[in-house]
C-alpha positions as CSV (number, residue, x, y, z in Angstrom):
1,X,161.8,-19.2,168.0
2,X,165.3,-20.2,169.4
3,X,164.9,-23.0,172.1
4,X,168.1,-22.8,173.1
5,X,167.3,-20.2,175.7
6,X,169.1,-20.8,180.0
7,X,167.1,-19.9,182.6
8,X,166.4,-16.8,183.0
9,X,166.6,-17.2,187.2
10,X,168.4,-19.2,189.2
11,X,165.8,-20.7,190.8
12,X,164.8,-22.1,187.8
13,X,166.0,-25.2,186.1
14,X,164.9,-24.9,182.6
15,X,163.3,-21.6,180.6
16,X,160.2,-21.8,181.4
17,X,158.3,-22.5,177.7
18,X,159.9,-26.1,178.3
19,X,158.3,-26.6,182.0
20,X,158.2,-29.8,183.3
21,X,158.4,-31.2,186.8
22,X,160.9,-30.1,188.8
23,X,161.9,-26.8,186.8
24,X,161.2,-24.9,189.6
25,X,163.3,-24.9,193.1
26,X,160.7,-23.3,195.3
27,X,163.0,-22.1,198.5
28,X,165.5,-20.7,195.5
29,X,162.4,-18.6,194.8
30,X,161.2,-18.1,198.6
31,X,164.9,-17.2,198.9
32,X,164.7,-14.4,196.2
33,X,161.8,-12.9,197.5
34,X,162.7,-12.3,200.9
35,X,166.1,-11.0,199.6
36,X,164.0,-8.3,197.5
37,X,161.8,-7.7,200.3
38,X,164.7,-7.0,202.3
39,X,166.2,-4.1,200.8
40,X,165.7,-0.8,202.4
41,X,162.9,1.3,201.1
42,X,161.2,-2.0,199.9
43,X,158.4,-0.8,201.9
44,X,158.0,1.8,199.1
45,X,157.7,0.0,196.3
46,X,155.3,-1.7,197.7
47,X,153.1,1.4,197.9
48,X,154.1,2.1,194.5
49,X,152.8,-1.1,193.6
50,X,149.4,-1.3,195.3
51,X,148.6,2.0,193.4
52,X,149.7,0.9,189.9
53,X,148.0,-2.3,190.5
54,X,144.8,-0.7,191.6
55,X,144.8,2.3,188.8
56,X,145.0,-0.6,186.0
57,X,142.9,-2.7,187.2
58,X,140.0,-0.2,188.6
59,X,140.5,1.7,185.1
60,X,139.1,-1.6,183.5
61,X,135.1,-2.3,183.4
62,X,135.9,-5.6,182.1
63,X,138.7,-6.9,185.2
64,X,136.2,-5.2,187.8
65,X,133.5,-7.3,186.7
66,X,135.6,-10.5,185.6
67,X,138.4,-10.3,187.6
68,X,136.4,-10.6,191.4
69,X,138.4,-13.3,193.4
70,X,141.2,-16.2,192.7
71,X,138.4,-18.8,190.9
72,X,137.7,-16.0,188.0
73,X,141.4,-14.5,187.9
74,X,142.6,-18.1,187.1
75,X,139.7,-18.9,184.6
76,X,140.6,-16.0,182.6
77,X,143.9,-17.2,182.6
78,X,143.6,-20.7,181.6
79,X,141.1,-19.0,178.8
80,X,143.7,-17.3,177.0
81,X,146.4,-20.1,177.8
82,X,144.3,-22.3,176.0
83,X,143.9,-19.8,173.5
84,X,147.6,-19.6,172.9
85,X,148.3,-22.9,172.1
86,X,145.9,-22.9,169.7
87,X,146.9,-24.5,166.5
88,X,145.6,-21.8,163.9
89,X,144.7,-25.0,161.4
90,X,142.4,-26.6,164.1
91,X,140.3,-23.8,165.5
92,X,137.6,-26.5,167.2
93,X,140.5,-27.1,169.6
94,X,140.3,-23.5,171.6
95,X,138.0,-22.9,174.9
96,X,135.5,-25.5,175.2
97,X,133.4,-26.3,178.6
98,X,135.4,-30.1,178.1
99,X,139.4,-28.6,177.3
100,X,138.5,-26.4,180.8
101,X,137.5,-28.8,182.6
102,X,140.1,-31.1,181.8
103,X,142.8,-28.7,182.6
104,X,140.8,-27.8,186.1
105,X,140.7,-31.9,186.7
106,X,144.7,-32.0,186.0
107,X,145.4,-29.4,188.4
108,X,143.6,-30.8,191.2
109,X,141.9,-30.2,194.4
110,X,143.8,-28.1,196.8
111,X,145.7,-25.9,194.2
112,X,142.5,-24.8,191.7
113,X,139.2,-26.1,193.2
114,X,135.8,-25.8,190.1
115,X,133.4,-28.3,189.5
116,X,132.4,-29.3,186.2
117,X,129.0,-26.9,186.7
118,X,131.3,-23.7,187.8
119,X,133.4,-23.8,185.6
120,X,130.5,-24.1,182.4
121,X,129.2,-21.4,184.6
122,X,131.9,-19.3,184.4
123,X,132.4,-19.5,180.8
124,X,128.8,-19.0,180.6
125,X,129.4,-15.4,182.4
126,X,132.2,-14.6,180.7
127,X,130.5,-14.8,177.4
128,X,127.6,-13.0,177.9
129,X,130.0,-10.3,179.3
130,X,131.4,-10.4,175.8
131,X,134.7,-11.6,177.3
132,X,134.8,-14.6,175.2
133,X,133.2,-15.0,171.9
134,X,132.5,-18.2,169.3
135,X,135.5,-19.2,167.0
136,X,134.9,-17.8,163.4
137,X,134.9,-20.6,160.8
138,X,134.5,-23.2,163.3
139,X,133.5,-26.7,161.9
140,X,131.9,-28.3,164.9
141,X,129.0,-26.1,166.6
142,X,128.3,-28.9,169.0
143,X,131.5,-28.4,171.1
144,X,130.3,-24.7,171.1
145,X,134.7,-23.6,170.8
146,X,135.3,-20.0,172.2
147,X,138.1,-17.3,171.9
148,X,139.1,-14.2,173.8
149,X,137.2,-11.5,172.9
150,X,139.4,-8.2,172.1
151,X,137.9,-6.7,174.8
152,X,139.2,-9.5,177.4
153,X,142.8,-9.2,175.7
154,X,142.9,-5.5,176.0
155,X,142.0,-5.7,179.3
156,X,144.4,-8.1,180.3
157,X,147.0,-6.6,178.6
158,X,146.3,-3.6,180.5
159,X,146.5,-5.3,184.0
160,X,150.1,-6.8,183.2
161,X,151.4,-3.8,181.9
162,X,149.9,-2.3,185.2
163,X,151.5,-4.8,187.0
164,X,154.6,-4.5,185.5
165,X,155.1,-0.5,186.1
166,X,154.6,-1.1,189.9
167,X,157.6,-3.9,189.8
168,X,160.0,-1.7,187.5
169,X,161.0,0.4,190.3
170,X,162.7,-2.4,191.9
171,X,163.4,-4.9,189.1
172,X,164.3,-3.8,185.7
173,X,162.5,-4.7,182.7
174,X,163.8,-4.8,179.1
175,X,161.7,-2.7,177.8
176,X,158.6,-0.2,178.9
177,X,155.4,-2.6,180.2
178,X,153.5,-0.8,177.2
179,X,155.3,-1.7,174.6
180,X,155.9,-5.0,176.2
181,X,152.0,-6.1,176.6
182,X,151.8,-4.7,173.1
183,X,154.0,-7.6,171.4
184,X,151.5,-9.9,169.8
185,X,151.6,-13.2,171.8
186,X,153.0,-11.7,174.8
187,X,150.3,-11.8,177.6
188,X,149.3,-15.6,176.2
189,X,152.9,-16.4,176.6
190,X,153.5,-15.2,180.0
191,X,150.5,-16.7,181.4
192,X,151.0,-20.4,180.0
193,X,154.1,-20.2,182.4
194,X,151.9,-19.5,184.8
195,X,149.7,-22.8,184.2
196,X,152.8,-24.6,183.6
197,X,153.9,-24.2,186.7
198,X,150.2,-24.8,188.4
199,X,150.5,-28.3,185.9
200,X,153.4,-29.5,186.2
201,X,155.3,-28.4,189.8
202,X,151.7,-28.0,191.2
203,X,152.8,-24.7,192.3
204,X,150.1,-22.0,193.2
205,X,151.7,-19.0,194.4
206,X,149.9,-18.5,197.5
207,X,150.4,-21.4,198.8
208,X,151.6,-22.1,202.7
209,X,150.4,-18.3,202.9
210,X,147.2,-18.9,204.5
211,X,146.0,-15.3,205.0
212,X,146.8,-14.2,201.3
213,X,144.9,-17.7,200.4
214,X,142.1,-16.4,202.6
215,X,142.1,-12.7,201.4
216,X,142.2,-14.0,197.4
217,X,139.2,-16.0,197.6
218,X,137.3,-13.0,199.3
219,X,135.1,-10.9,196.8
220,X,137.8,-8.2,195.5
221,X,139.6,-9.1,198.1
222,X,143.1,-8.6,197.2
223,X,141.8,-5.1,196.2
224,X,141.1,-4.6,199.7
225,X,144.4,-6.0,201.1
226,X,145.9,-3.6,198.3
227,X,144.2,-0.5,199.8
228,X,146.1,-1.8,203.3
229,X,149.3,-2.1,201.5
230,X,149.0,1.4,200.0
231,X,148.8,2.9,203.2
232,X,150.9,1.1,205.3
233,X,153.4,2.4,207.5
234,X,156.4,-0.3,208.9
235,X,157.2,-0.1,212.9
236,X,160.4,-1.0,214.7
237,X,158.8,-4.0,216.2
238,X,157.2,-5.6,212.8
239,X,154.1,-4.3,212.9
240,X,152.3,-1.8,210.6
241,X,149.8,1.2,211.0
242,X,147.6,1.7,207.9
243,X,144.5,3.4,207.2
244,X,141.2,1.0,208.1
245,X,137.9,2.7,207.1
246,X,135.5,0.3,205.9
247,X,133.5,2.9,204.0
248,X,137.5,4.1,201.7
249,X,137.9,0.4,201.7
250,X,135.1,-0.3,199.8
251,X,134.5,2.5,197.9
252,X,137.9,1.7,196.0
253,X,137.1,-1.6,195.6
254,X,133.1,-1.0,194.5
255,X,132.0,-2.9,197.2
256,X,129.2,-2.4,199.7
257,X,130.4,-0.9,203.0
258,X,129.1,-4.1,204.7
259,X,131.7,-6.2,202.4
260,X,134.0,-4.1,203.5
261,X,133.6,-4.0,207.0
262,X,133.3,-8.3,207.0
263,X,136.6,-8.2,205.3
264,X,138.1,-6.3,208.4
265,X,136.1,-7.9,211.0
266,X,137.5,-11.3,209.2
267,X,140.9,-9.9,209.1
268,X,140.6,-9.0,213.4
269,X,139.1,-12.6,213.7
270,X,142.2,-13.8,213.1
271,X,144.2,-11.8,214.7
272,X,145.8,-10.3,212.0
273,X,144.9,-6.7,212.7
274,X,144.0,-5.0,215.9
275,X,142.2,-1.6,215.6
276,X,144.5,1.7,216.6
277,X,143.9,4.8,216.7
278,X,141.2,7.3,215.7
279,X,140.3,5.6,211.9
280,X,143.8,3.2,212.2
281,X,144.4,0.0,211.6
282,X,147.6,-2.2,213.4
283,X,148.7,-4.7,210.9
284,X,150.3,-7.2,213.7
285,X,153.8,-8.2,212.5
286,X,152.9,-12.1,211.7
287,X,150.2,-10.4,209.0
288,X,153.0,-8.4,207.8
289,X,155.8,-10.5,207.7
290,X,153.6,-13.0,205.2
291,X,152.0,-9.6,203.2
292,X,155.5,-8.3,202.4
293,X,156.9,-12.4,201.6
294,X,154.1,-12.4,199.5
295,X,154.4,-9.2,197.5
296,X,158.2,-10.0,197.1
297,X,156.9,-13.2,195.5
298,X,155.0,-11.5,193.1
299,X,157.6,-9.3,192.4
300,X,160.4,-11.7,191.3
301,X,157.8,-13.9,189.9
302,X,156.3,-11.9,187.6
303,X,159.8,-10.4,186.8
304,X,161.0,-13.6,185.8
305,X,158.4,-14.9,184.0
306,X,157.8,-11.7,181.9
307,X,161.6,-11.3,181.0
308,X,161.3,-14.9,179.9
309,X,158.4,-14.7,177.6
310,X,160.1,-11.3,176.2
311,X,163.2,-12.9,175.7
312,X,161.7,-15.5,173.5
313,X,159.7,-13.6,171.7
314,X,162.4,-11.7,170.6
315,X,164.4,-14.6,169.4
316,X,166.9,-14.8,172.3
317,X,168.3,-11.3,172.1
């Protein structure tokens, strides 16, 4: 591959396969969100993206199961990161309970919080899902080494390319998401960015947003604040008018209606939301103001990071 790739951002210092601290400038990044989030109609494609994000991921049996809350989405994630930078002549050194919870212990409390006994749970559930499976031909059967299953790539090839088609709209991509999650390596590749920056720049990217931190460790929570999103309406003074029945809420996400209706009452709790009218919900403009930071975020983050692993894939070109 040619390492001689720039940065494929500004607010990057170095491409990100060669991460190490300091590679990312974090208000470049803030910067480049709220300048995305900005544009007129942005309000739109963030519609366009709650529904594309929602019709890959609900279209999966695997990410509805696996895929519940922040702790699972990031195991999954570190699963096939490890799993990438497998050497092919040393298959004992994939998933094991130890490699995980070493890379959980590096990270640290505060960004990615697992004890040693959640995360061998986890795996645990993740295997008898048939998410992960043992490694063929493996030499040691005491460190018990797992690899993605082709049902767990599929499916997470499926929610980036999901992803991806609600960001094109407002960020080009060099190619179709389809044909992009179909490049071998390319899912493993973008996601090791996303543990690089986690490792080395201890950069999580919810953090200092403490209602998206809050909704992402809910049980499918971001599905719920998704469902908000998707109905959402902006008002002059900052706030937003959305759609707020507990019973559409949860039937989307597969929840019970109870779920649902604690997610709300959580949301009201802290005065994010304030009923309205009839079936209505008022998004109160500091809720907004950090949902729409956020989702710009996302966008240019997983913009970024997908161009970058495309671009090296393909030899620099």
């Amino acid at each position: 591959m040619n390492e001689t790739l720039e940065p494929p951002v500004p607010w990057l210092h170095d491409h990100p396969s060669r991460w190490r601290a300091g590679t990312l400038d974090l208000p470049g990044l803030r910067r480049a969100a709220d300048a995305l989030r900005r544009r007129p109609g942005f309000d739109a494609d963030v519609r366009h993206f709650a529904a594309c994000w929602q019709q890959a991921y609900d279209a999966s049996p695997v990410l509805t199961t696996a895929m519940r809350n922040n702790a699972r989405y990031l195991m999954l994630v570190a699963c096939l990161c490890l799993d990438h930078a497998r050497d092919p002549d040393r298959p004992d050194d994939s998933i094991t309970p130890g490699r995980l919870i070493a890379l959980y212990a590096r990270l640290g409390r505060g960004l990615v919080t697992a004890s040693p006994s959640r995360v061998k749970s986890m795996l645990a559930h993740a295997r008898a899902r048939g998410l992960l499976r043992p490694v063929v031909g493996s030499g040691d059967a005491r460190r018990r080494p797992l690899e993605p299953s082709p049902a767990l790539r599929d499916a997470m090839a499926a929610w980036v390319a999901g992803f991806l088609r609600g960001v094109a709209p407002a960020l080009s991509l060099p190619e179709a998401p389809a044909r992009m999650v179909a490049r071998p390596g390319f899912v493993g590749e973008l996601f090791s960015y996303r543990v690089a920056a986690l490792r080395e720049d201890r950069f999580s990217i919810n953090q200092g947003l403490p209602a998206i931190r809050w909704i992402t460790d809910r049980e499918k929570g971001y599905h719920m604040f998704l469902s908000l999103m998707r109905g959402m309406h902006l008002r002059p003074d900052g706030s937003a008018v959305t759609s707020g029945v507990a019973q559409e809420l949860a039937d989307r996400a597969g929840l019970s209606r109870g779920t649902a209706r604690n997610f709300i009452l959580g949301c009201r709790d802290k005065g994010w939301i304030v009923p309205g009218e009839v079936t209505q919900l008022v998004l109160q403009p500091v809720f907004v103001d950090e949902a729409m930071h956020w989702i710009g975020l996302e966008f240019v983050w997983m913009h970024a990071m997908a161009c970058a692993a495309w671009r090296r894939l393909d030899g620099g070109n």
